[in-house]
Structure formats: C-alpha cells, structure tokens
CHARMM internal coordinates of N, CA and C (Angstrom, degrees):
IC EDIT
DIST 1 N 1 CA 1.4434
DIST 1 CA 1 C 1.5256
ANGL 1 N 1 CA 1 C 108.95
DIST 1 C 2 N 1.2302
ANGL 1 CA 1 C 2 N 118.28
DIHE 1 N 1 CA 1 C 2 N 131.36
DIST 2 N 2 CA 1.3827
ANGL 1 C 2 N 2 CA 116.50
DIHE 1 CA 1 C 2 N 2 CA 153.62
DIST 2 CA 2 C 1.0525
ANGL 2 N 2 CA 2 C 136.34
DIHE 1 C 2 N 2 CA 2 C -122.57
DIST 2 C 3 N 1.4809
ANGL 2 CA 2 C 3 N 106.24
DIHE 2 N 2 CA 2 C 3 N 133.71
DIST 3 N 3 CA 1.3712
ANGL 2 C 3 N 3 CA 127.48
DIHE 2 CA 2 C 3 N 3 CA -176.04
DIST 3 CA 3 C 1.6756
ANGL 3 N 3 CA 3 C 114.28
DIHE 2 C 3 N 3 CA 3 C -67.33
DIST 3 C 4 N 1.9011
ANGL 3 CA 3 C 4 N 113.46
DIHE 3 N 3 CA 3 C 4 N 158.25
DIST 4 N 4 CA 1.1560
ANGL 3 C 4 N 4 CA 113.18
DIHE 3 CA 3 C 4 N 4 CA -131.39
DIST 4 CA 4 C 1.8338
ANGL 4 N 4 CA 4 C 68.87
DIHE 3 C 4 N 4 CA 4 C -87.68
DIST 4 C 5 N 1.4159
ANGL 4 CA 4 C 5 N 126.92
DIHE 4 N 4 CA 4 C 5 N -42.56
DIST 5 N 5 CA 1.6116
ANGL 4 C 5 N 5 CA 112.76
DIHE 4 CA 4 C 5 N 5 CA 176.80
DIST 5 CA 5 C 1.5067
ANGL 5 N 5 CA 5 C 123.48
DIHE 4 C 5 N 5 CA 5 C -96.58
DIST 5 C 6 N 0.9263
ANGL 5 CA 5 C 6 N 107.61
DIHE 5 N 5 CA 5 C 6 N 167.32
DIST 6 N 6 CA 1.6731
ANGL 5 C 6 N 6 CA 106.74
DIHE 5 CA 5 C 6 N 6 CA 177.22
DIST 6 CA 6 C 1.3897
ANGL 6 N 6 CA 6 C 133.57
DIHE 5 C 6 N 6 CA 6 C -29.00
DIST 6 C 7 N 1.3081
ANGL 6 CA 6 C 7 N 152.26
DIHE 6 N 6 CA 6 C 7 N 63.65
DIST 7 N 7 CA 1.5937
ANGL 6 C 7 N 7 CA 141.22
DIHE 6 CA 6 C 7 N 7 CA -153.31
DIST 7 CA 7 C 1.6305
ANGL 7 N 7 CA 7 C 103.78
DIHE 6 C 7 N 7 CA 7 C -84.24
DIST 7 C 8 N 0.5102
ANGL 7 CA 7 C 8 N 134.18
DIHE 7 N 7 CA 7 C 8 N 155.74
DIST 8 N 8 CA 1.6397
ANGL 7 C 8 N 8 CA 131.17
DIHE 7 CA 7 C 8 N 8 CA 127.32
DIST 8 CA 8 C 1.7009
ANGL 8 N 8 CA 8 C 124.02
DIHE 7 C 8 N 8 CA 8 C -30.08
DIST 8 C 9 N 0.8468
ANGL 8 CA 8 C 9 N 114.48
DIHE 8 N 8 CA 8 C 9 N 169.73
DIST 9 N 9 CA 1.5442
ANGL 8 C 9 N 9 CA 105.49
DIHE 8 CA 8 C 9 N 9 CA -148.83
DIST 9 CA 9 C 2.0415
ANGL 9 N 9 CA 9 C 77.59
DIHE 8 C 9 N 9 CA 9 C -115.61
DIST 9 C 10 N 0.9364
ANGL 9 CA 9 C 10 N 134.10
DIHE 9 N 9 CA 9 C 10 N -36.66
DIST 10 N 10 CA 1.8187
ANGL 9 C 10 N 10 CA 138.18
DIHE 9 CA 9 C 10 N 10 CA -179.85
DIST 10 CA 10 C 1.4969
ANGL 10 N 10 CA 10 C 97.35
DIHE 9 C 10 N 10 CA 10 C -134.38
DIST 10 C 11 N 1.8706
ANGL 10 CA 10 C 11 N 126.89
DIHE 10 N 10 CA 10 C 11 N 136.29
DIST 11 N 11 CA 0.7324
ANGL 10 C 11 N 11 CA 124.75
DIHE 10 CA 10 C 11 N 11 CA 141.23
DIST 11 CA 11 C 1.3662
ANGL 11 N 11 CA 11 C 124.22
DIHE 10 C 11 N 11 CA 11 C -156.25
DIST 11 C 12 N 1.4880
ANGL 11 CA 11 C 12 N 118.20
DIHE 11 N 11 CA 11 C 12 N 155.44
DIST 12 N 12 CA 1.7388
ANGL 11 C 12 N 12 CA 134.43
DIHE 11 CA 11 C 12 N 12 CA -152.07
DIST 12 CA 12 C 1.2078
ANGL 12 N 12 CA 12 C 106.01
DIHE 11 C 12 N 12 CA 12 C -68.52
DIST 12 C 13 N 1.2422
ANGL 12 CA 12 C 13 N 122.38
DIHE 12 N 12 CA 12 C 13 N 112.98
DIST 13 N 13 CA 1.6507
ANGL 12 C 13 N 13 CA 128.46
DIHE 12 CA 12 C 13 N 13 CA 177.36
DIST 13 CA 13 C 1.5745
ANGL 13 N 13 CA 13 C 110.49
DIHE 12 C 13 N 13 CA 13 C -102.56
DIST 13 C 14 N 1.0376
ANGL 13 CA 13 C 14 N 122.02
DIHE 13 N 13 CA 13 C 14 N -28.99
DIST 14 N 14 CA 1.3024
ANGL 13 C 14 N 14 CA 130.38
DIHE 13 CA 13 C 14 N 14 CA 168.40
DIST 14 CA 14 C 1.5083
ANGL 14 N 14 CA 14 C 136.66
DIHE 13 C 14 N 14 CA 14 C -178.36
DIST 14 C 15 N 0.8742
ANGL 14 CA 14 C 15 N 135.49
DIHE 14 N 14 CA 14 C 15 N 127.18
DIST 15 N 15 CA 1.5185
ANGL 14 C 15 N 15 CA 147.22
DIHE 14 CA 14 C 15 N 15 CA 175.92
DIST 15 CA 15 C 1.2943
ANGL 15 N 15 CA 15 C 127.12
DIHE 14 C 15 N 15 CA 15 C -112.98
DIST 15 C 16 N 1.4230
ANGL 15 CA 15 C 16 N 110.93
DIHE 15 N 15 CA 15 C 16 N 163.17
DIST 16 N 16 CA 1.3694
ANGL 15 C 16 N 16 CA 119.53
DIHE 15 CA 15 C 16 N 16 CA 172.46
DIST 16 CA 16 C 1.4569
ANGL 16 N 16 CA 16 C 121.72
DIHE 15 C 16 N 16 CA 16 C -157.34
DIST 16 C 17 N 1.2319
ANGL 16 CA 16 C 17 N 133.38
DIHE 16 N 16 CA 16 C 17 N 134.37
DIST 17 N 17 CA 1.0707
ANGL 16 C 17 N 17 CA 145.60
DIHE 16 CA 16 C 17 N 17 CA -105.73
DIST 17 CA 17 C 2.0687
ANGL 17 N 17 CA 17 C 85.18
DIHE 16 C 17 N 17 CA 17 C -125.92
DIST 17 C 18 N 1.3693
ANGL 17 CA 17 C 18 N 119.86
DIHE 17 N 17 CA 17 C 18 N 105.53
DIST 18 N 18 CA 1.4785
ANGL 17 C 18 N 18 CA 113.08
DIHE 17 CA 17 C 18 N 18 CA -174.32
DIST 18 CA 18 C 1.5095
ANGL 18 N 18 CA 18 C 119.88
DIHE 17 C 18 N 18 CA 18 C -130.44
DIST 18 C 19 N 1.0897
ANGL 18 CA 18 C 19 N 130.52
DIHE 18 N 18 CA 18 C 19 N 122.22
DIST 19 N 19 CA 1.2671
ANGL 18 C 19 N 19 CA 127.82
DIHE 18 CA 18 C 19 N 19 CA -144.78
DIST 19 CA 19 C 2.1818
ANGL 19 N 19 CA 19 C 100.07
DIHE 18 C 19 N 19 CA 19 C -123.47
DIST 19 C 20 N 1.2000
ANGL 19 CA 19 C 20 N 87.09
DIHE 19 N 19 CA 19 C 20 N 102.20
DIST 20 N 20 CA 1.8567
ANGL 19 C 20 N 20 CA 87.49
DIHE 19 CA 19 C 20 N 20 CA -175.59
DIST 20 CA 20 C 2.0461
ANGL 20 N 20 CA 20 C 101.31
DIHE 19 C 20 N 20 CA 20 C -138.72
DIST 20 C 21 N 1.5354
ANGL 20 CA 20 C 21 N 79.40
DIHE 20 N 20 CA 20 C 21 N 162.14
DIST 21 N 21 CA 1.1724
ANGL 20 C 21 N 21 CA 116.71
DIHE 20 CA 20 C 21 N 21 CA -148.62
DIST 21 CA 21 C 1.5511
ANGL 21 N 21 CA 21 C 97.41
DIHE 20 C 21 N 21 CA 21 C -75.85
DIST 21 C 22 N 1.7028
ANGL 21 CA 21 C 22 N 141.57
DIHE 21 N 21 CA 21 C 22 N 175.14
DIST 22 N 22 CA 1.5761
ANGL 21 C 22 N 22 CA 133.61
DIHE 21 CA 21 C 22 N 22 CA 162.92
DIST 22 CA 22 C 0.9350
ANGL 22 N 22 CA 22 C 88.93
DIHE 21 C 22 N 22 CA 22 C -60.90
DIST 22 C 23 N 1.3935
ANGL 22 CA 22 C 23 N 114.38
DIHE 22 N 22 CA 22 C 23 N 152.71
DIST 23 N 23 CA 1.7489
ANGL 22 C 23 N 23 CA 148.06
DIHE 22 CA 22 C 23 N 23 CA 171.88
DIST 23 CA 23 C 1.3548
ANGL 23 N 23 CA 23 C 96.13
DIHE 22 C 23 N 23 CA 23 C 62.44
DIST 23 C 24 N 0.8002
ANGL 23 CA 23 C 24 N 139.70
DIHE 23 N 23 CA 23 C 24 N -40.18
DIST 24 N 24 CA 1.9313
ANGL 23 C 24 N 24 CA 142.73
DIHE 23 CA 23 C 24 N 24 CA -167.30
DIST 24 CA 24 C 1.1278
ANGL 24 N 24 CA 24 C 109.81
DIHE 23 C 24 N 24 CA 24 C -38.10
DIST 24 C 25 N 1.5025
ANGL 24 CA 24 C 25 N 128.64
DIHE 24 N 24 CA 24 C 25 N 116.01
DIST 25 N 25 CA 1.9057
ANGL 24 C 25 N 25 CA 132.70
DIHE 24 CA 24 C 25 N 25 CA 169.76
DIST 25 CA 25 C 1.4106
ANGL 25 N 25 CA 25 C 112.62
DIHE 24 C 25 N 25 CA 25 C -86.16
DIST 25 C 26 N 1.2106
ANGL 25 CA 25 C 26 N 159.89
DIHE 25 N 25 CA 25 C 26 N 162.21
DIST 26 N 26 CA 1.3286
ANGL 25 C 26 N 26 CA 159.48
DIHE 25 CA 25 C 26 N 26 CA 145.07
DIST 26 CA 26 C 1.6813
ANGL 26 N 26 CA 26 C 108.96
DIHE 25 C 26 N 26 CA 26 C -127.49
DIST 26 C 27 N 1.4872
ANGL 26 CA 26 C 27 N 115.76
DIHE 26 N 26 CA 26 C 27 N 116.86
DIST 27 N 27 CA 1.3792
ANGL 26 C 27 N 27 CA 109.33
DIHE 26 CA 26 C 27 N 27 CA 164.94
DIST 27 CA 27 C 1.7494
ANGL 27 N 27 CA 27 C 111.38
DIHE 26 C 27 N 27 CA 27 C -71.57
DIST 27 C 28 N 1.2362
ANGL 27 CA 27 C 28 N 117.04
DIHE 27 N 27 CA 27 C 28 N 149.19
DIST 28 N 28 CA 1.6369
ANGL 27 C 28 N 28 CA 115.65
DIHE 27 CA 27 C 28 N 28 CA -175.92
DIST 28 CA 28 C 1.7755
ANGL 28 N 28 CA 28 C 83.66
DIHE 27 C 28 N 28 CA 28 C -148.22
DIST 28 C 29 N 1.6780
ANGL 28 CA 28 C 29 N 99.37
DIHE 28 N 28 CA 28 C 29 N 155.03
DIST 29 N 29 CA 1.6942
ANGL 28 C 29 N 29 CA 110.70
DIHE 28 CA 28 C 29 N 29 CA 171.23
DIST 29 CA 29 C 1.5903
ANGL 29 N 29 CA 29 C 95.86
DIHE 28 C 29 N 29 CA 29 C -133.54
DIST 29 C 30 N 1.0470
ANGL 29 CA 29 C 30 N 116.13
DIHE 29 N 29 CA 29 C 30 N 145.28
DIST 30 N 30 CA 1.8709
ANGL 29 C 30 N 30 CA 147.95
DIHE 29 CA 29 C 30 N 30 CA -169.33
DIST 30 CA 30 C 1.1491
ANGL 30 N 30 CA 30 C 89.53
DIHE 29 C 30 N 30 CA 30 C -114.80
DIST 30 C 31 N 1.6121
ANGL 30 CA 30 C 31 N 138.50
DIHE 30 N 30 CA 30 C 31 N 111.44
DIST 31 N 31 CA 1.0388
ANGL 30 C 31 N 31 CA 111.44
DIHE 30 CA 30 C 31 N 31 CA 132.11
DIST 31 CA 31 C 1.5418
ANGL 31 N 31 CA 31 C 124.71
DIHE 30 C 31 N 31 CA 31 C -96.86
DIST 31 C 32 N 1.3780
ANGL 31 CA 31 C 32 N 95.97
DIHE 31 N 31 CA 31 C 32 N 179.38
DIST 32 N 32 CA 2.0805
ANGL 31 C 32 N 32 CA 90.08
DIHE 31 CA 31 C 32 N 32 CA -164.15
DIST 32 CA 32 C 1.8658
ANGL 32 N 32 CA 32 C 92.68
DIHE 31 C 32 N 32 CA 32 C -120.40
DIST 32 C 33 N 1.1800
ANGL 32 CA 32 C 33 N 127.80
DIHE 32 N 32 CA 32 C 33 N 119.99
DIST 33 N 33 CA 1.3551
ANGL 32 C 33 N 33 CA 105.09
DIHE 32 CA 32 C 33 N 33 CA -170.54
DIST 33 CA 33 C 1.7109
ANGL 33 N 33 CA 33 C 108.74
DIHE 32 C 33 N 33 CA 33 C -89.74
DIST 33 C 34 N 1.3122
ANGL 33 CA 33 C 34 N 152.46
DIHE 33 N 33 CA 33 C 34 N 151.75
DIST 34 N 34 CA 0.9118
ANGL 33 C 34 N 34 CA 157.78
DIHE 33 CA 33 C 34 N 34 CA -175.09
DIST 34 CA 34 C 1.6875
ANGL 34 N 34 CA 34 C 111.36
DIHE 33 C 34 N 34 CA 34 C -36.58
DIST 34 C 35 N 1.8214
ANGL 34 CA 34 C 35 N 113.29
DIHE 34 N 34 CA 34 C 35 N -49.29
DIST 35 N 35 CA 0.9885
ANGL 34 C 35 N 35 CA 107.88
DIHE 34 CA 34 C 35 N 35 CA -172.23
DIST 35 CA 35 C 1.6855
ANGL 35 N 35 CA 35 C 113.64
DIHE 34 C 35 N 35 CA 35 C -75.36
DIST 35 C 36 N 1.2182
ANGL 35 CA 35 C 36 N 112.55
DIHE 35 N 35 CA 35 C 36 N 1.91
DIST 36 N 36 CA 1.6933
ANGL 35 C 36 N 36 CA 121.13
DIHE 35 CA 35 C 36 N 36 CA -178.16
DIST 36 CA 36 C 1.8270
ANGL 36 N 36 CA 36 C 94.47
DIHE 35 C 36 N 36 CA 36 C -77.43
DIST 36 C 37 N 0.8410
ANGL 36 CA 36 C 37 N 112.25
DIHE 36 N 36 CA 36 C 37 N -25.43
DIST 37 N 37 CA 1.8978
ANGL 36 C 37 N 37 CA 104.98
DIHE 36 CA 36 C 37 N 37 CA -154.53
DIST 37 CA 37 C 1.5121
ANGL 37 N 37 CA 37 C 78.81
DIHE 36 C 37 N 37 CA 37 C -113.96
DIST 37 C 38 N 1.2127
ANGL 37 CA 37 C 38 N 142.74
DIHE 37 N 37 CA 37 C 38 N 21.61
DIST 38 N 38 CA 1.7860
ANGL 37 C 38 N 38 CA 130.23
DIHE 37 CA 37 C 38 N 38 CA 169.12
DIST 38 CA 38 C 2.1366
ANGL 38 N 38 CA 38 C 100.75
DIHE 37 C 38 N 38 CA 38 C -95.91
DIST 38 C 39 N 1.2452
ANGL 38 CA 38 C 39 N 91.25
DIHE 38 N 38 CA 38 C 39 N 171.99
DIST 39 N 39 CA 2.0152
ANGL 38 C 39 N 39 CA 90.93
DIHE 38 CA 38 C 39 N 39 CA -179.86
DIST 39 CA 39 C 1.2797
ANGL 39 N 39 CA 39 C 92.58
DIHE 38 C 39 N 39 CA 39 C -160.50
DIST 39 C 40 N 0.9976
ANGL 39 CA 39 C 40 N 90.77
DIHE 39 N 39 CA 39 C 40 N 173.70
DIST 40 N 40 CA 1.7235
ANGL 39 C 40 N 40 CA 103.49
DIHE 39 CA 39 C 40 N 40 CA 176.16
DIST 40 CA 40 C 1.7655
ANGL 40 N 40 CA 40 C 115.45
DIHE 39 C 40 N 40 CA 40 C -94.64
DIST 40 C 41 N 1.2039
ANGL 40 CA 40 C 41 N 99.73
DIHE 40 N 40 CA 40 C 41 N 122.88
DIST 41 N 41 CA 1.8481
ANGL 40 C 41 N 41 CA 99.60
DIHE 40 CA 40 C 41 N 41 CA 172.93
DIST 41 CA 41 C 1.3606
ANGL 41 N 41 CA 41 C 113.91
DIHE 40 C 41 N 41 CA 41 C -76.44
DIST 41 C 42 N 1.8373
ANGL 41 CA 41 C 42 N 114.56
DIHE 41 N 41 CA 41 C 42 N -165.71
DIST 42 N 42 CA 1.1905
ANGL 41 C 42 N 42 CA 95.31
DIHE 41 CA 41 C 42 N 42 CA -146.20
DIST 42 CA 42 C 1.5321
ANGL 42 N 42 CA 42 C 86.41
DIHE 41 C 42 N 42 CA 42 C -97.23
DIST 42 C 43 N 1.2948
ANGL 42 CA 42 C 43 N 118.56
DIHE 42 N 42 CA 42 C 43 N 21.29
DIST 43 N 43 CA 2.1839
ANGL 42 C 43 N 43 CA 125.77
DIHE 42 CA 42 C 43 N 43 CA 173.90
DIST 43 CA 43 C 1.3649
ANGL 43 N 43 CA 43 C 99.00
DIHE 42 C 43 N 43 CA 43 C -107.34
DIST 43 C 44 N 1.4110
ANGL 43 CA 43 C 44 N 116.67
DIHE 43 N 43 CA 43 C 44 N 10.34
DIST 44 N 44 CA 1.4768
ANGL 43 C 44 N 44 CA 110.18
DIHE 43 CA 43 C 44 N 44 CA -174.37
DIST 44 CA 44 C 1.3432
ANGL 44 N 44 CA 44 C 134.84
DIHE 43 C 44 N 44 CA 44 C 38.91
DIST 44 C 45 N 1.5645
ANGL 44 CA 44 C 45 N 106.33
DIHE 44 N 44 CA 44 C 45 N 55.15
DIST 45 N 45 CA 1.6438
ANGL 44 C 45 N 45 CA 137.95
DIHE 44 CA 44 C 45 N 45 CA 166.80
DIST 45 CA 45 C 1.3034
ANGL 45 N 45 CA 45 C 100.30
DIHE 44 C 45 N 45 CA 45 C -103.20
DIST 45 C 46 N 1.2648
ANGL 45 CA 45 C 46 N 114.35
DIHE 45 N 45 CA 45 C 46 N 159.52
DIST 46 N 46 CA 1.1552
ANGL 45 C 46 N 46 CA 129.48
DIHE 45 CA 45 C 46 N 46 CA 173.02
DIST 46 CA 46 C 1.5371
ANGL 46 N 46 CA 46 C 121.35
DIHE 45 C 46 N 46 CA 46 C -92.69
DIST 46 C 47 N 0.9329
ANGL 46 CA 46 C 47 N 119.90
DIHE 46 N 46 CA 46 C 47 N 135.30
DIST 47 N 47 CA 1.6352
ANGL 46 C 47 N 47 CA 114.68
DIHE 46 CA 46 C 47 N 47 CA -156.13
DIST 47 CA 47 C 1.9040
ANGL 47 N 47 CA 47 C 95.27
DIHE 46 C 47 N 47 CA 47 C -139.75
DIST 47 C 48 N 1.8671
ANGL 47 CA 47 C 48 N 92.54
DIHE 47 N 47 CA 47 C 48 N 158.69
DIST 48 N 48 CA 1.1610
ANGL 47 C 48 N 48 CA 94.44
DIHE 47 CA 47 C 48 N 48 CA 132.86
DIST 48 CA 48 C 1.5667
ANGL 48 N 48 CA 48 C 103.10
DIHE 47 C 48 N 48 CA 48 C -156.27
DIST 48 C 49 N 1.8490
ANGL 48 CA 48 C 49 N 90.77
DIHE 48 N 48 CA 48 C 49 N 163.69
DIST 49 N 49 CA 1.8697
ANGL 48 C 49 N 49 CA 73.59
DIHE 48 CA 48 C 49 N 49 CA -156.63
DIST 49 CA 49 C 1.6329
ANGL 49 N 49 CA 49 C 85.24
DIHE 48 C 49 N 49 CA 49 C -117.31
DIST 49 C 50 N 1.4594
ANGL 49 CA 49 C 50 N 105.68
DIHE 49 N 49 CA 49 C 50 N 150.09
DIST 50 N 50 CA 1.1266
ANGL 49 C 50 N 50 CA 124.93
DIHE 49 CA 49 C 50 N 50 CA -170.09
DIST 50 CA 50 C 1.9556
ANGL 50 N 50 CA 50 C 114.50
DIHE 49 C 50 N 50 CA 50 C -72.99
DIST 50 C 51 N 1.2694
ANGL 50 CA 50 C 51 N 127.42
DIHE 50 N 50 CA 50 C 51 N 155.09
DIST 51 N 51 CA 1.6973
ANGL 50 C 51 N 51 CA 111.72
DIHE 50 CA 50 C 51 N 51 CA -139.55
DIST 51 CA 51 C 1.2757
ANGL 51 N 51 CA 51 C 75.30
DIHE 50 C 51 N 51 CA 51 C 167.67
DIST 51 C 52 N 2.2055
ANGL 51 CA 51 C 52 N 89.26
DIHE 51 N 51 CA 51 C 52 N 176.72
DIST 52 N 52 CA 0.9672
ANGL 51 C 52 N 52 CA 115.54
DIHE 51 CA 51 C 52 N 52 CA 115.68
DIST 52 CA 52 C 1.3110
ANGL 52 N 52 CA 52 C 137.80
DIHE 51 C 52 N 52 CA 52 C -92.93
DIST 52 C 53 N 1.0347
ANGL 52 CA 52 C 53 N 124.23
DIHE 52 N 52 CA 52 C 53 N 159.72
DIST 53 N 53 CA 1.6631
ANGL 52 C 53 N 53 CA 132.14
DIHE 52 CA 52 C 53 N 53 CA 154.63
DIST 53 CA 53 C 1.6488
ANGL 53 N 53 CA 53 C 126.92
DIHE 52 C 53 N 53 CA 53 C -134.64
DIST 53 C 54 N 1.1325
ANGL 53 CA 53 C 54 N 96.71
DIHE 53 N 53 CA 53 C 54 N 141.12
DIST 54 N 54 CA 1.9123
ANGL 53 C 54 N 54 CA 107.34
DIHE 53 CA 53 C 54 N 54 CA -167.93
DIST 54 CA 54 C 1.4692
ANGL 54 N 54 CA 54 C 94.91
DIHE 53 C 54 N 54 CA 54 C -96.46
DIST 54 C 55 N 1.4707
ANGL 54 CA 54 C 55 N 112.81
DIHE 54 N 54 CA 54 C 55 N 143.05
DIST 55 N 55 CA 1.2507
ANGL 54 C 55 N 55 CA 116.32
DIHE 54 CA 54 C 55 N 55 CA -168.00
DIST 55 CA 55 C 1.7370
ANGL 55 N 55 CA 55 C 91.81
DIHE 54 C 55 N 55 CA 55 C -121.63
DIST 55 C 56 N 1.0630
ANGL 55 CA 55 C 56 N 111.76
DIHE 55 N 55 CA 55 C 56 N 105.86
DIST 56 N 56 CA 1.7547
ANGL 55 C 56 N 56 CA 116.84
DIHE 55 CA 55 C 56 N 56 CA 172.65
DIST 56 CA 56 C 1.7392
ANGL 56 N 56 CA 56 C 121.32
DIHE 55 C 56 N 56 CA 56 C -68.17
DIST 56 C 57 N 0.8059
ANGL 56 CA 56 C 57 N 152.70
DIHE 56 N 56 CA 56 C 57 N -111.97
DIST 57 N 57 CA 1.3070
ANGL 56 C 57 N 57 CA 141.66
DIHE 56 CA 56 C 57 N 57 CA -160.66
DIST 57 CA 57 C 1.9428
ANGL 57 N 57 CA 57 C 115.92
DIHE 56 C 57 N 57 CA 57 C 108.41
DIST 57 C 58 N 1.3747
ANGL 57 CA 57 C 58 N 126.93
DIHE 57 N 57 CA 57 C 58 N 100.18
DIST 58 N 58 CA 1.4937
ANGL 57 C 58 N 58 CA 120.87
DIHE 57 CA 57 C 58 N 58 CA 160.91
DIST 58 CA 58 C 1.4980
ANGL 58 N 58 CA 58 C 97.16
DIHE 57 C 58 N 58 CA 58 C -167.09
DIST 58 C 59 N 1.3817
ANGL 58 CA 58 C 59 N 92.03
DIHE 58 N 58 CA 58 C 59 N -155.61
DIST 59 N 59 CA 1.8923
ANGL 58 C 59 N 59 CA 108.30
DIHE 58 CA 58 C 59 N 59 CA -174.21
DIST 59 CA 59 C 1.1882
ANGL 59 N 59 CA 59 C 118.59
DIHE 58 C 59 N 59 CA 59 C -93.77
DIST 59 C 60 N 2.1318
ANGL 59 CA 59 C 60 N 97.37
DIHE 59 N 59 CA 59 C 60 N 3.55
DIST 60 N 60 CA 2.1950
ANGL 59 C 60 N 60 CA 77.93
DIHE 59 CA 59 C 60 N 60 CA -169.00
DIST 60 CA 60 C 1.5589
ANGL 60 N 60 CA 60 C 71.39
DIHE 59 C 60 N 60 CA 60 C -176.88
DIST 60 C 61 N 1.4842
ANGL 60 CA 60 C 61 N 115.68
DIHE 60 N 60 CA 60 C 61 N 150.80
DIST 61 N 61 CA 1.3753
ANGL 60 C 61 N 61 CA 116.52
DIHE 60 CA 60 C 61 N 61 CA 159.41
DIST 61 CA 61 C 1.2742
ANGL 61 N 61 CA 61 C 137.21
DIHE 60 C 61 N 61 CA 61 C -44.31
DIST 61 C 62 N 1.2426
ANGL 61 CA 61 C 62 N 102.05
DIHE 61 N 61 CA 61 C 62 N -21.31
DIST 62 N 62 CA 1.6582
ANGL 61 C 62 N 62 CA 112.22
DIHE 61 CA 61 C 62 N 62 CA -168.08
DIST 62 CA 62 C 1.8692
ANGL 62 N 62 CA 62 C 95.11
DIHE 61 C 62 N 62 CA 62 C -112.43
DIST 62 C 63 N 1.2952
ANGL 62 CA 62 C 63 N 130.78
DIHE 62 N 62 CA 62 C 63 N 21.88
DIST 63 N 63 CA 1.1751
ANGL 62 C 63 N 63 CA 134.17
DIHE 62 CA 62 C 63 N 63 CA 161.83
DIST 63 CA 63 C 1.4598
ANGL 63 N 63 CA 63 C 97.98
DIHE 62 C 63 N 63 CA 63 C -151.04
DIST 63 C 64 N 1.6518
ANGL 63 CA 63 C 64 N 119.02
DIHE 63 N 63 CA 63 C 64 N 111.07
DIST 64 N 64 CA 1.0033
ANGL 63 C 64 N 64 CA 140.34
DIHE 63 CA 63 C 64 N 64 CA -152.24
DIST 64 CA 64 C 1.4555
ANGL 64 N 64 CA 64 C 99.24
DIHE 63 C 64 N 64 CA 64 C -126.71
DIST 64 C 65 N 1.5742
ANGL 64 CA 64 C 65 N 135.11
DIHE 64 N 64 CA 64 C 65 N 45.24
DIST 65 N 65 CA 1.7892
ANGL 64 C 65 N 65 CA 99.67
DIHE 64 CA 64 C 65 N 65 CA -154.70
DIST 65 CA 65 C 1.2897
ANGL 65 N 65 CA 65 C 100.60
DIHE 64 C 65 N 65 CA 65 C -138.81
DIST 65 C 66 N 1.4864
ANGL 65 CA 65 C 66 N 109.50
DIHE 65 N 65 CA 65 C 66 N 79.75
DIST 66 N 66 CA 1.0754
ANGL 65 C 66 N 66 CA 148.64
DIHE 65 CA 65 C 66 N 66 CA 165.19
DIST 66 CA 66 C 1.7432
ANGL 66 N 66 CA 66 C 117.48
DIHE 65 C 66 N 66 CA 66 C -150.58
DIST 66 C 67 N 1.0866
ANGL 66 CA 66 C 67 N 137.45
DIHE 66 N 66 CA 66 C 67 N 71.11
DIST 67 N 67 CA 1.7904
ANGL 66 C 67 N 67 CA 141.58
DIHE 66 CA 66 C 67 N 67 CA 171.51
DIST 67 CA 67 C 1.4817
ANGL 67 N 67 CA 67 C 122.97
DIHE 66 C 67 N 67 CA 67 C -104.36
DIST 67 C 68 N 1.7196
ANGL 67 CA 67 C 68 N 96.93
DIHE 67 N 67 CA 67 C 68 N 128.75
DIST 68 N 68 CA 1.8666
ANGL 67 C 68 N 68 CA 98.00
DIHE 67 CA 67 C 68 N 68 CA -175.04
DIST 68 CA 68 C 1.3394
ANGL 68 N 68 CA 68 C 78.73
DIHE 67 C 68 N 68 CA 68 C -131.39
DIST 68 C 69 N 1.4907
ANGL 68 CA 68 C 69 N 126.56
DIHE 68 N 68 CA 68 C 69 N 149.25
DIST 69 N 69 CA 1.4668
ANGL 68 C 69 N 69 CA 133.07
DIHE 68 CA 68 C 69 N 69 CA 138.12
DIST 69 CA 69 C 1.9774
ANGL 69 N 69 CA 69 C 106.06
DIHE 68 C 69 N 69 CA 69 C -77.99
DIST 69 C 70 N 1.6586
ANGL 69 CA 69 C 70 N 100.31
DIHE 69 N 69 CA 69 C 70 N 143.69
DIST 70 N 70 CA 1.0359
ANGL 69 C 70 N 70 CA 125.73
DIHE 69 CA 69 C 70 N 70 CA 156.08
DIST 70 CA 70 C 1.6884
ANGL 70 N 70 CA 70 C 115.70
DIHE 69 C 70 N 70 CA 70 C -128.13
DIST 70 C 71 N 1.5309
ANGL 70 CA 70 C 71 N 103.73
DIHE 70 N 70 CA 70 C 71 N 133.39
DIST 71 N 71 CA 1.3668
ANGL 70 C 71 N 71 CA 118.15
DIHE 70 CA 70 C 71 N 71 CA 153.12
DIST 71 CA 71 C 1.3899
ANGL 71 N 71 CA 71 C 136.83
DIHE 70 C 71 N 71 CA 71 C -49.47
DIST 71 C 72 N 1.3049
ANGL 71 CA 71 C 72 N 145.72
DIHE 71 N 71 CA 71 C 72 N 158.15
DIST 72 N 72 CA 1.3217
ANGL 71 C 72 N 72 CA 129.26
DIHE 71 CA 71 C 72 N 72 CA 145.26
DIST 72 CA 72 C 1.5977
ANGL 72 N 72 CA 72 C 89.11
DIHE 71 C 72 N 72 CA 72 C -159.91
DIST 72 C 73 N 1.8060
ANGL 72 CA 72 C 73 N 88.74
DIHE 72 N 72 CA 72 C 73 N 127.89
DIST 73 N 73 CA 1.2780
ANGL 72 C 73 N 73 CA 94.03
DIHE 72 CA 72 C 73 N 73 CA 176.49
DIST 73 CA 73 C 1.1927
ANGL 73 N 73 CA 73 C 117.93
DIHE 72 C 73 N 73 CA 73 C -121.47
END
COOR INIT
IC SEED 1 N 1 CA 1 C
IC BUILD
C-alpha cells in the first residue's frame, strides 16, 4: 500500500520485552492503540488512511515470522 506521504517502508508500533526459560512458551498480547498507527499528512493532520496493512510479529527485525494483513476502512 502506499501512503499519500513518505512512510517508512516497516515501522515499531509496539513491543514487549519477554524473558523465558529453554523449551518455555509464554502467551503475551500487544496492543497497538489507534493513535500509534495515525501520521501526519502532507496539511499536517493527523490521519489514518484506510488500506491494507500487514502486521509482522518476531524477535528482531530481521526475523519477522509471524504476518497477518489487516484492513481498516
């Protein structure tokens, strides 16, 4: 999708910091609040523009392997 101004091509909406043991699983929930995923247009309002967007998920940018697209329309 592209946006009507320049974005970054990946960026960090939220994390959390989880510390487990060998073999050890932990369920954890991220939420992302609406005003995290808004930017400034090019009138400098705050927007968000309706799309898709793929929501990534892993341990490091460069291990990504967790991906869902979400809508918002």
């Amino acid at each position: 999708m592209l946006a009507r101004v320049s974005r970054p091509i990946i960026e960090l909406k939220g994390f959390q910091k989880v510390y487990l043991k060998p073999g050890e699983s932990k369920k954890i929930m991220i939420e992302v609040p609406v005003k995290e995923i808004k930017f400034l247009d090019e009138k400098m309002n705050w927007i968000v523009e309706k799309g898709t967007y793929r929501i990534m998920i892993g341990n490091s940018s460069k291990n990504l392997t967790l991906k869902q697209n979400i809508v918002i329309e």
